[in-house]
C-alpha positions, 0 to 999 in steps of 0.5 A: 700476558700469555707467559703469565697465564701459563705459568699460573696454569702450570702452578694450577695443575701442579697443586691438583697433583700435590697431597700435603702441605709439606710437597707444597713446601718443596715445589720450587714454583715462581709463587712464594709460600704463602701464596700458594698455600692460599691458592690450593685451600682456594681450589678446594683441596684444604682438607676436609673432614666431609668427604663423600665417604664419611658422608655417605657412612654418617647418612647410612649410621643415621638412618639405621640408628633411626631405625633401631630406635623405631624398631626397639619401641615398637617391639619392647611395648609388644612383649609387654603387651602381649605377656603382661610380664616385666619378668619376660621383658628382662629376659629378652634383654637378658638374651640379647647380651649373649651373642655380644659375648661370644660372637666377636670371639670367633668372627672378630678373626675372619673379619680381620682377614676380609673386607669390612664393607660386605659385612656392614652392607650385608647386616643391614640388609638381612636386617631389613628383611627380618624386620620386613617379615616380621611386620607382614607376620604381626599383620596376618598371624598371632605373637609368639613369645617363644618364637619371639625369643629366636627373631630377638637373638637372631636381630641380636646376633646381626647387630653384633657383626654390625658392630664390630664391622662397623668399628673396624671399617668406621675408622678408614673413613675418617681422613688423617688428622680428622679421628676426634671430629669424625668420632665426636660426629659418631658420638653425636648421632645416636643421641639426637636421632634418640630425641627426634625419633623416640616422639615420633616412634610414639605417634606411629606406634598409636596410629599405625601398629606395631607392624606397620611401625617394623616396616618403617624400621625394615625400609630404613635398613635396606636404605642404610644398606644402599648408601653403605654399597655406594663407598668407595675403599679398597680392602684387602682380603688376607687369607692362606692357600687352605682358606680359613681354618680353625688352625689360622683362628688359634693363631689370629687369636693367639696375635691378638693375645699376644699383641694386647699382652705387650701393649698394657695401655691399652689393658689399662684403657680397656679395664677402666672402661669395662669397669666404669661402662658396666657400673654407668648400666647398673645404675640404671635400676638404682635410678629409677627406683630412686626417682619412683619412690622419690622425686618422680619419674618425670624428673628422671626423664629430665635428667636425661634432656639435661645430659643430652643438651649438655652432650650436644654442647660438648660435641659442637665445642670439640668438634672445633677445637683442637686440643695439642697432643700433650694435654689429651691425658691430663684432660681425658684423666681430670674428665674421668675423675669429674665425672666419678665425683659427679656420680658420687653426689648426684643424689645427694644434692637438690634437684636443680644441681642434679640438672647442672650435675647432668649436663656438666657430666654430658659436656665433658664425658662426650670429649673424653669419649670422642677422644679416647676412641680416636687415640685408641682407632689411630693406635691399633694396627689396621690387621688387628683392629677388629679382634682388639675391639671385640675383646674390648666389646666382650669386657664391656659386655661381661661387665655390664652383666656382672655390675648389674647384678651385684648393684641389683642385690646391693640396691635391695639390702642398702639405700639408693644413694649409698649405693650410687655413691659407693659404685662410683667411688670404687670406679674412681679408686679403678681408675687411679690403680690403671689410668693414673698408675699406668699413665706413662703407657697410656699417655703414650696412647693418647699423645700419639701425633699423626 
C-alpha cells in the first residue's frame, strides 16, 4: 500500500513539472496515457484561457472602456451645451483624429524596443488625473471652448499611446493556442459595457452634472491602471549603447518597411480592412440622414440592438468553437462577401429585414473579426508588433477621414440608398482584387497553426 502511494505521488509531482500534452506523452511512468492525461486535466493543469493575467487586463479593459463611455457622454453634451454648434462638435471630433495619425509614426519604434505595461499603466493614470482636474475645474470655474479643444487632443493623444500598447501588450497575455477566444472576449467588451453604461451615463448625467460624472470616469481610470500594475510579464528593453536616437528611428522604420514590403498578405489585409472600416465610418452620416427624413431615429437605434444581440451571439458561438486551420479563409472570405452584400441591400428591404439584416451582419462580422485579429497578432513577430499595427492604425485612420468625405458630398448630390449601395459594392470589388487575388499569401496568414 506504501509502494503504491508513492509511486502515485512520484507521478503526481512529475505532471506539476510537466508543460504540454506531448511531454505527458514521453514520460515513461507506470500509468497509460490516457490515464494520465485524465489525472493532469484533473489537478488543474488543463489549459485554460482565464488565467490571472488575462484576467486581471480583461477587469482593467472593462473598467476603462467603462469609463470612456461615461466620460465621452458626459463631454459631448457639454460642447453642445455650452456653444449651441453641431459645427464646433464636428470639430472636436475632426481634431481627435489627428494624434492617431502621426503618433503611432513616431512611438510606435520606441515601444517596440521597450516594455509595453509602463505605457498602459501610465496612460490610464495620467488619464485619471486629467479627468480628476477637469471635473474639480467645471465645478469652480467656467468651459472654454478654446481650452477645451487643447484638454480633447491631449485626452486624444493619450489614448493613442494606450492604443498601440495595448495592441501590442494584448497578445502576450493571450495563452498559446487561445488568440480567437481571447480576441472574440476583447471584441465583446466594448459592446456590452456600451449597452450597460450608456443609460446609466444618462442617469448620472441629469443628477449629478457633467463634473461629477468626469470624476466617475477619472476614479475608473486610476482603478484601470491599479489592476494593469498587478501583471505579472517579463519584458525586455532592446536598446543600443547611445540610447534612442533619430539614427536608431529611421532604421526601426526602415524594419518595419522593409518587413511589410516582403509580407504582401499582410498589405493585402490591411488594404481591405482600411477600405471597408473607412466606409463602414462614412455610413454613419448617410444613415442618420436616411432614417431622419424617413423611418425615424428610433428605428435607427434599433438597428443598433439588433447588431449588438446578433454580436453577443456571435461571440458566445465562437468563443466555444473552434474552427480547423484550413477553413478560416474561406470562412473569413464568405463572411467578407456576406456582409458587403448586406450593406448593399440594407436600405432597400422592409424594416423588419433590416433587423434580420443587422443582427446577421453582427453574428458573422464578430467571427471574422476575432479571427483575423488573432491570425495576424500570432503572425507578427514580438519585435515589430507594435509599428505593423501602428501602420495599420494610421491606414484605418487616413481612410476613415478620406471616406467620410467623399460619401458626405456624394450623400448631398444622390440618394441615400444609392449612395450606401454603391460604397459597399466598391468594397466588395476591393475585397476581390486583394483578399481573393492575393488569397494564397493570405491563407498563409490565417491558416498558420500554432
Amino acid at each position: 500500500m506504501r509502494y503504491i502511494f508513492s509511486k502515485h505521488a512520484a507521478f503526481y509531482a512529475l505532471l506539476l513539472m510537466v508543460k504540454s500534452d506531448q511531454e505527458v506523452k514521453n514520460l515513461n511512468g507506470t500509468f497509460k496515457l490516457k490515464k494520465a492525461l485524465r489525472l493532469k486535466e484533473s489537478l488543474g493543469l488543463k489549459k485554460t484561457l482565464w488565467t490571472e493575467n488575462f484576467t486581471r487586463i480583461t477587469v482593467a479593459t472593462a473598467l476603462g472602456a467603462a469609463g470612456g463611455i461615461a466620460g465621452g457622454f458626459a463631454l459631448s453634451f457639454l460642447v453642445f451645451d455650452e456653444t449651441g454648434s453641431t459645427l464646433a462638435s464636428a470639430f472636436i471630433l475632426a481634431i481627435q483624429l489627428i494624434p492617431s495619425f502621426v503618433i503611432p509614426l513616431f512611438a510606435a519604434p520606441w515601444m517596440d524596443r521597450l516594455p509595453r505595461k509602463p505605457f498602459l499603466v501610465g496612460g490610464d493614470l495620467f488619464n485619471g488625473v486629467l479627468y480628476a482636474l477637469a471635473g474639480v475645474y467645471l465645478m469652480a470655474g467656467r468651459f472654454s471652448y478654446i481650452g477645451y479643444l487643447g484638454f480633447s487632443l491631449l485626452l486624444s493623444c493619450l489614448g493613442t499611446f494606450d492604443e498601440l500598447a495595448y495592441n501590442s501588450f494584448y497578445p502576450k497575455l493571450i495563452p498559446k493556442g487561445m488568440e480567437e477566444k481571447g480576441f472574440t472576449v476583447s471584441a465583446m467588451l466594448y459592446p456590452v459595457m456600451k449597452v450597460i453604461m450608456t443609460p446609466l451615463s444618462a442617469i448620472l448625467f441629469e443628477r449629478l452634472g457633467v463634473a461629477w460624472l468626469l470624476i466617475f470616469q477619472s476614479a475608473l481610470s486610476l482603478l484601470a491602471a491599479a489592476v494593469e500594475s498587478r501583471i505579472q510579464i517579463q519584458e525586455q528593453t532592446r536598446m543600443d549603447r547611445e540610447g534612442f536616437s533619430l539614427r536608431l528611428w529611421r532604421k526601426d522604420i526602415r524594419e518595419a518597411a522593409g518587413y511589410l514590403k516582403q509580407e504582401r498578405g499582410l498589405c493585402r489585409i490591411y488594404s481591405y480592412m482600411a477600405v471597408t472600416n473607412g466606409i463602414a465610418g462614412g455610413y454613419s452620416p448617410i444613415l442618420i440622414a436616411f432614417f431622419r427624413t424617413g423611418p425615424g431615429a428610433a428605428m435607427y437605434a434599433l438597428l443598433s440592438v439588433a447588431e449588438f444581440l446578433g454580436r453577443s451571439l456571435g461571440g458566445a458561438v465562437q468563443y466555444r468553437v473552434k474552427l480547423p486551420a484550413k477553413k478560416k479563409f474561406g470562412f473569413a472570405f464568405g463572411v467578407y462577401q456576406f456582409y458587403e452584400l448586406m450593406d448593399m441591400c440594407l436600405l432597400w428591404i422592409p424594416w423588419p429585414l433590416m433587423l434580420i439584416n443587422r443582427a446577421c451582419a453582427g453574428f458573422l462580422g464578430i467571427n471574422s473579426a476575432a479571427m483575423r485579429q488573432a491570425a495576424v497578432q500570432r503572425y507578427l513577430p514580438e519585435h515589430l508588433r507594435a509599428r505593423v499595427n501602428a501602420f495599420e492604425n494610421m491606414t484605418v485612420t487616413a481612410a476613415s477621414c478620406f471616406f467620410s468625405l467623399v460619401l458626405g458630398a456624394l450623400g448631398e448630390v444622390a440618394d441615400y440608398r444609392l449612395c450606401v449601395t454603391a460604397a459597399a459594392g466598391f468594397t466588395l470589388a476591393v475585397c476581390w482584387m486583394t483578399i481573393w487575388r492575393g488569397r494564397r499569401d493570405v491563407r498563409r496568414i490565417y491558416e498558420k497553426e500554432d
